[in-house]
Residue frames as a rotation matrix with the C-alpha (Angstrom) as fourth column:
UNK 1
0.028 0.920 0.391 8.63
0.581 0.303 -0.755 -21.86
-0.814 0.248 -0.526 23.94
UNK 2
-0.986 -0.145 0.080 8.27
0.130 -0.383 0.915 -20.57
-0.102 0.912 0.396 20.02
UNK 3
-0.274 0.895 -0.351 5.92
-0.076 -0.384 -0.920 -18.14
-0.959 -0.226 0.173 19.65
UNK 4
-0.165 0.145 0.976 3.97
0.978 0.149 0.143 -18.63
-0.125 0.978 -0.167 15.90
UNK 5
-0.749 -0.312 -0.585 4.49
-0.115 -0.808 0.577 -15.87
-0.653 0.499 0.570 13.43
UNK 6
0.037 0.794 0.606 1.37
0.723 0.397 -0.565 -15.53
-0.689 0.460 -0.560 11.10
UNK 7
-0.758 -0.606 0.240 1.69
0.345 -0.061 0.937 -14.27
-0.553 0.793 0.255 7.72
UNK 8
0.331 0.838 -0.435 -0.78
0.477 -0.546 -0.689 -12.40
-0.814 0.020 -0.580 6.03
UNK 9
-0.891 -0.450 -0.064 -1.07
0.347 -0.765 0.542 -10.28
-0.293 0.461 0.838 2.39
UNK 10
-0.816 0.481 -0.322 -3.61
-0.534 -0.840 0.099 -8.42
-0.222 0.253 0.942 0.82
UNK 11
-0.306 0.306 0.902 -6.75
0.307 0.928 -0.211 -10.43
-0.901 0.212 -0.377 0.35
UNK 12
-0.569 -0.300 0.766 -7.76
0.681 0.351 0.643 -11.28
-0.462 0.887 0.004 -2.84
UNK 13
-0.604 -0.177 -0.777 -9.12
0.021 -0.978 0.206 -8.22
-0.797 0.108 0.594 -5.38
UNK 14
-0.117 -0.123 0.986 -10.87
0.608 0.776 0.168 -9.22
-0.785 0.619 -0.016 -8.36
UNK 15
0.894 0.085 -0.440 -9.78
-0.176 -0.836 -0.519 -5.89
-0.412 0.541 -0.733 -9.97
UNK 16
-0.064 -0.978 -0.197 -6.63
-0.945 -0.004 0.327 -7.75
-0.321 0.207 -0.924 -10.26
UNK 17
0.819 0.571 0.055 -7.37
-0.570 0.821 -0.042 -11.12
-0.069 0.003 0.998 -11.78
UNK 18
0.816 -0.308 -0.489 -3.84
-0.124 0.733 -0.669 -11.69
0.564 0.606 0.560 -12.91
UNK 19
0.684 -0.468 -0.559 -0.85
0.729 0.407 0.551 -12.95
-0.030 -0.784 0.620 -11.31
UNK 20
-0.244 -0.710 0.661 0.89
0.726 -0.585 -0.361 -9.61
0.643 0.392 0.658 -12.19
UNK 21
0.476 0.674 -0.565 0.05
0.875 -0.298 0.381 -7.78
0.088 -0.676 -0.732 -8.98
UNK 22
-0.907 -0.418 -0.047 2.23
0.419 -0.888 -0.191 -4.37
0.038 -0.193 0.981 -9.98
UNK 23
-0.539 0.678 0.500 -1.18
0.155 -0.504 0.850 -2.77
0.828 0.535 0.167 -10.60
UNK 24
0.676 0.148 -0.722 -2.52
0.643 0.359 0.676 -4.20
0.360 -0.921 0.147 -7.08
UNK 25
-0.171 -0.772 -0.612 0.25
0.945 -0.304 0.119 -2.71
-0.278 -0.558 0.781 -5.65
UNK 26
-0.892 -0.218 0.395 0.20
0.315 -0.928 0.199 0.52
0.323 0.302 0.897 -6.96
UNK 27
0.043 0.901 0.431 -3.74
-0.100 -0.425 0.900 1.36
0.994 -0.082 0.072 -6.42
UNK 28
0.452 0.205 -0.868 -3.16
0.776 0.390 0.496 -0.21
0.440 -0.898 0.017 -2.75
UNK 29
-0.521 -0.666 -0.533 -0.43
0.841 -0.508 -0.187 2.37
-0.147 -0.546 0.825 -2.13
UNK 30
-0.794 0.088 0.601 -2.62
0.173 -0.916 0.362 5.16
0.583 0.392 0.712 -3.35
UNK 31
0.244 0.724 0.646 -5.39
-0.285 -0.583 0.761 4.32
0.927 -0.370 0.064 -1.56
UNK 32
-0.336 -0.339 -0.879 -3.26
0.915 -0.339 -0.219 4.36
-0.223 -0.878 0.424 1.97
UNK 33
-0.736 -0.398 -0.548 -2.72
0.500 -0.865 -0.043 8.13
-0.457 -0.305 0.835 1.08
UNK 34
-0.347 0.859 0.377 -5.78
0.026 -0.393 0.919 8.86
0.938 0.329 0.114 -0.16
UNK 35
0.483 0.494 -0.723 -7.13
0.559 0.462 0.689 7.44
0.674 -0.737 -0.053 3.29
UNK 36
-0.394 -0.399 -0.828 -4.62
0.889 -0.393 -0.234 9.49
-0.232 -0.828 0.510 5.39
UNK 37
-0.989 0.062 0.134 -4.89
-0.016 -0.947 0.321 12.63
0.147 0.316 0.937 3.15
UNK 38
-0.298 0.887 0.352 -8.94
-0.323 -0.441 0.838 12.24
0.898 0.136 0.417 4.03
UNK 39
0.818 0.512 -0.262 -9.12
0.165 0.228 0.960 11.05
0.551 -0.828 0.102 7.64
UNK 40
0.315 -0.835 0.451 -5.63
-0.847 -0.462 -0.262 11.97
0.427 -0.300 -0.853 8.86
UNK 41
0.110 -0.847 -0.520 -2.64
-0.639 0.340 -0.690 10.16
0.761 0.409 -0.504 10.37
UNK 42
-0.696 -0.008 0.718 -3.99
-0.700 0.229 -0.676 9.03
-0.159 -0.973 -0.165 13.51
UNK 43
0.517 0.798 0.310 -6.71
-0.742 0.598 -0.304 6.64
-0.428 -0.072 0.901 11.82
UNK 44
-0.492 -0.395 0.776 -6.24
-0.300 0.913 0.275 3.49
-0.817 -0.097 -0.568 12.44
UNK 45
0.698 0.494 0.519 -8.83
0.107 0.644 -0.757 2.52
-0.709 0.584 0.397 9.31
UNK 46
0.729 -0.444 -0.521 -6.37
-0.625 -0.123 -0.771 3.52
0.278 0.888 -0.367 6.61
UNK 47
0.062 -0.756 0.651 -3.97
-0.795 0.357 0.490 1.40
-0.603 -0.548 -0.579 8.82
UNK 48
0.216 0.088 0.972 -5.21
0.216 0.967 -0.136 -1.83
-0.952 0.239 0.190 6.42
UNK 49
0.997 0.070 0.041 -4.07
0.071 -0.512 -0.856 -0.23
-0.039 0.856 -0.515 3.28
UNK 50
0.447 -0.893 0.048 -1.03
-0.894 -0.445 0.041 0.50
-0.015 -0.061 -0.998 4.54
UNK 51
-0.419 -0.780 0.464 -0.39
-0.410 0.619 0.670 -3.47
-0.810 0.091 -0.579 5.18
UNK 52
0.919 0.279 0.280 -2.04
0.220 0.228 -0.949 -4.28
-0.328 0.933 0.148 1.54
UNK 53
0.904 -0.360 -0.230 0.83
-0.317 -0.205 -0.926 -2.30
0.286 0.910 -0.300 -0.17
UNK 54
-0.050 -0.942 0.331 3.66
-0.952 0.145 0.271 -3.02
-0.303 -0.302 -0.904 2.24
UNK 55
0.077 -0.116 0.990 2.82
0.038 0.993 0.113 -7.23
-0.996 0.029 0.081 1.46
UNK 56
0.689 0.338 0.641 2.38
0.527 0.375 -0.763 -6.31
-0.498 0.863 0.080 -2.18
UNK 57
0.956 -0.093 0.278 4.99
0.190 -0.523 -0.831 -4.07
0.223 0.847 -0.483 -3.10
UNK 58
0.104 -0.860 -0.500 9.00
0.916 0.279 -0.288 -4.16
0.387 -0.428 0.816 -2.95
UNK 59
0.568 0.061 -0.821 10.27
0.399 -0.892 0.210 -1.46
-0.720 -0.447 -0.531 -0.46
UNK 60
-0.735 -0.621 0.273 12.34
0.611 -0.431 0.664 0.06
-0.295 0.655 0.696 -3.62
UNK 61
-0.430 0.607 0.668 9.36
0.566 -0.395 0.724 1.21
0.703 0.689 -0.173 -4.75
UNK 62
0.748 0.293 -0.596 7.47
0.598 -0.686 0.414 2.44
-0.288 -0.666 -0.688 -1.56
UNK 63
0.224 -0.485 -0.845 10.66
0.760 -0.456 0.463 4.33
-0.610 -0.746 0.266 -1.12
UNK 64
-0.966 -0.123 0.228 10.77
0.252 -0.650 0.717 6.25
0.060 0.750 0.659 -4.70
UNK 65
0.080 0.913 0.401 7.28
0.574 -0.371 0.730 6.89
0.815 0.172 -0.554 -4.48
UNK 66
0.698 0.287 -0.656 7.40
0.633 -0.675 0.379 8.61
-0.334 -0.679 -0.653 -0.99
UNK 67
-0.484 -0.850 0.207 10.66
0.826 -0.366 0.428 9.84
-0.288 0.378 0.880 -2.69
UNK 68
-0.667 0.294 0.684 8.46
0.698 -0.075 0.713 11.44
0.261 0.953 -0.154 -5.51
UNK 69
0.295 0.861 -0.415 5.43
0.920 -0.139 0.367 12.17
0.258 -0.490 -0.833 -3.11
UNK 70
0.360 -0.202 -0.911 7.68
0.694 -0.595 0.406 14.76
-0.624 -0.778 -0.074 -1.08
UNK 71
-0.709 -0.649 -0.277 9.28
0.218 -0.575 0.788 16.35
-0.671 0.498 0.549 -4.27
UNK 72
-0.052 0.879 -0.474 5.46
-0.585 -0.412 -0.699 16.98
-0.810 0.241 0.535 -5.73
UNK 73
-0.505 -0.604 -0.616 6.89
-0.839 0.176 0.515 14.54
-0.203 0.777 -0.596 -8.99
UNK 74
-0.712 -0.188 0.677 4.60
-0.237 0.971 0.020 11.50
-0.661 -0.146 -0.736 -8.18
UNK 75
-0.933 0.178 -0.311 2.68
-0.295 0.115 0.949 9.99
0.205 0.977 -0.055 -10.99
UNK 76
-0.566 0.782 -0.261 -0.19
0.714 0.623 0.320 8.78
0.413 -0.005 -0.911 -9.54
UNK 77
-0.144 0.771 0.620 -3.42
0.068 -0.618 0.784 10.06
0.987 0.155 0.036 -8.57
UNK 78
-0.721 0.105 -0.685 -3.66
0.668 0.366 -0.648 11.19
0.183 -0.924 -0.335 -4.95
């Protein structure tokens, strides 16, 4: 029996109207860690943030930003 797989990204924003969704991405990933860095790592609400940026953003990036994050270097606002 094949279980169905269900697919899912960020729902739509209309701070992002266009089809360029680096911006989307980026604000989604900030506010994850905003959301941990104000309710800590055990809440599950910041938990939808986290899959916003993971559907919207390639893992190259996640991974230079936490890169950045840990070495104090990151550009964005957290």
């Amino acid at each position: 029996m094949l279980s169905q797989i269900e697919l899912k990204t960020a729902p739509v924003d209309f701070r992002f109207p266009t089809t360029n969704q680096t911006r989307h991405c980026f604000t989604r990933y900030i506010e994850f860690h905003r959301c941990v860095a104000a309710k800590g790592e055990e809440s599950n609400e910041c938990e939808r943030f986290a899959k916003y940026y993971r559907s919207l953003c390639p893992g190259e990036w996640i991974e230079r930003w936490d890169e950045q994050r840990e070495n104090g270097s990151f550009p964005g606002p957290l």
